[in-house]
C-alpha positions in Angstrom: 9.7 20.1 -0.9 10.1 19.0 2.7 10.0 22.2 4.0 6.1 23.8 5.7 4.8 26.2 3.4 4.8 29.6 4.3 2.2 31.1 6.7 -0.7 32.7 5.0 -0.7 30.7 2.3 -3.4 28.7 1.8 -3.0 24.6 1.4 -4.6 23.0 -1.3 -7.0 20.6 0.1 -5.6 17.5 -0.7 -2.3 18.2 0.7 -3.9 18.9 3.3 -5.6 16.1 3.7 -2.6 14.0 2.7 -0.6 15.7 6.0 -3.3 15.2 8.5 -3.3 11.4 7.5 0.5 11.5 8.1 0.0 13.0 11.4 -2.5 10.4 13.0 0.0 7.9 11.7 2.4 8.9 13.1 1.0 10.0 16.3 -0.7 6.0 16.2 2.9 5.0 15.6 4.5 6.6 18.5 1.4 5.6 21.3 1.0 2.4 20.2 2.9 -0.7 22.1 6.2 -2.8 21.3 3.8 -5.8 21.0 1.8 -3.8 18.1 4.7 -2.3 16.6 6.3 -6.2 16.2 2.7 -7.2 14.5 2.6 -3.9 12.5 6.6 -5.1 11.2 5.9 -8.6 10.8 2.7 -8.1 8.9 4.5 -5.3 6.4 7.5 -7.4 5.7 5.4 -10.5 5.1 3.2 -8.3 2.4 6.4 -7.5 0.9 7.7 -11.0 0.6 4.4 -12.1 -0.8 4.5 -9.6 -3.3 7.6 -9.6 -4.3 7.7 -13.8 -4.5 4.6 -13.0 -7.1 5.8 -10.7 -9.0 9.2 -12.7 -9.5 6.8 -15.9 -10.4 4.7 -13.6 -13.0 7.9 -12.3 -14.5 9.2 -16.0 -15.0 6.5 -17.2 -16.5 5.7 -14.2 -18.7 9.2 -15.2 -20.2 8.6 -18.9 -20.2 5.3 -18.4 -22.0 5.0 -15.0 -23.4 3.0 -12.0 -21.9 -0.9 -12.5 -21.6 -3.3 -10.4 -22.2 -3.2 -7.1 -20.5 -6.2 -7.5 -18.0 -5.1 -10.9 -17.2 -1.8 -9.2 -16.3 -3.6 -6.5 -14.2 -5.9 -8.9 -12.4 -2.4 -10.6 -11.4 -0.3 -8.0 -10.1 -3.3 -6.5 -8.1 -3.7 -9.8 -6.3 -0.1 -9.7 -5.9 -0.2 -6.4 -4.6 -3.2 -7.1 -1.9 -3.0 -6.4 1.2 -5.6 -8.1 3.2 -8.0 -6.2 5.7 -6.1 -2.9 6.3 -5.9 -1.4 9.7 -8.6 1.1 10.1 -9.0 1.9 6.3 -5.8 3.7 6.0 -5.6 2.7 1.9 -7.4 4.0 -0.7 -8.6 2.8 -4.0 -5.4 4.1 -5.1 -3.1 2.7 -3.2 -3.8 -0.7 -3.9 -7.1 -1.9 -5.4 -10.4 -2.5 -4.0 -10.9 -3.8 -0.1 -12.2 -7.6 0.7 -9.4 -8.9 -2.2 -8.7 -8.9 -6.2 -11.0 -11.1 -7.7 -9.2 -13.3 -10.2 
């Protein structure tokens, strides 16, 4: 699993893909300065306190008050799980919804 495939074997395009990404981040990782390493920090471990604040709050009140509806639940945990304006448009679709916000 963490190993390089061996040579001559061909790489399925995605993981492919999927590696070259990692490279450039880490090669933007390693050139960049200590002043945009500390934003870079700062900015992920605020997203995770946000997120994690909302999902605690969702989780309370879905006990308090039962669960809602299943899109209203989905609308909440992807605005809990937004991001903002991502650096370069490193995320996908995937990764965590659509860019400019969740609408709710």
């Amino acid at each position: 699993v963490g190993e390089p495939p061996p040579a001559g074997v061909p790489l399925d395009p995605v993981v492919s893909l999927f590696l070259r990404r990692e490279q450039r981040e880490q090669r933007r990782e390693r050139e960049s300065s200590p002043a945009q390493r500390l934003r870079r920090f700062l900015r992920r471990k605020f997203f995770l306190f946000r997120r994690s604040a909302l999902m605690t709050l969702i989780a309370l009140r879905n006990l308090a008050l039962g669960r809602p509806a299943p899109e209203r639940l989905a609308q909440e945990v992807a605005f809990a799980s937004w991001r903002g304006e991502e650096e370069e448009g490193t995320r996908t679709e995937g990764e965590g919804g659509a860019r400019g916000g969740p609408e709710l």
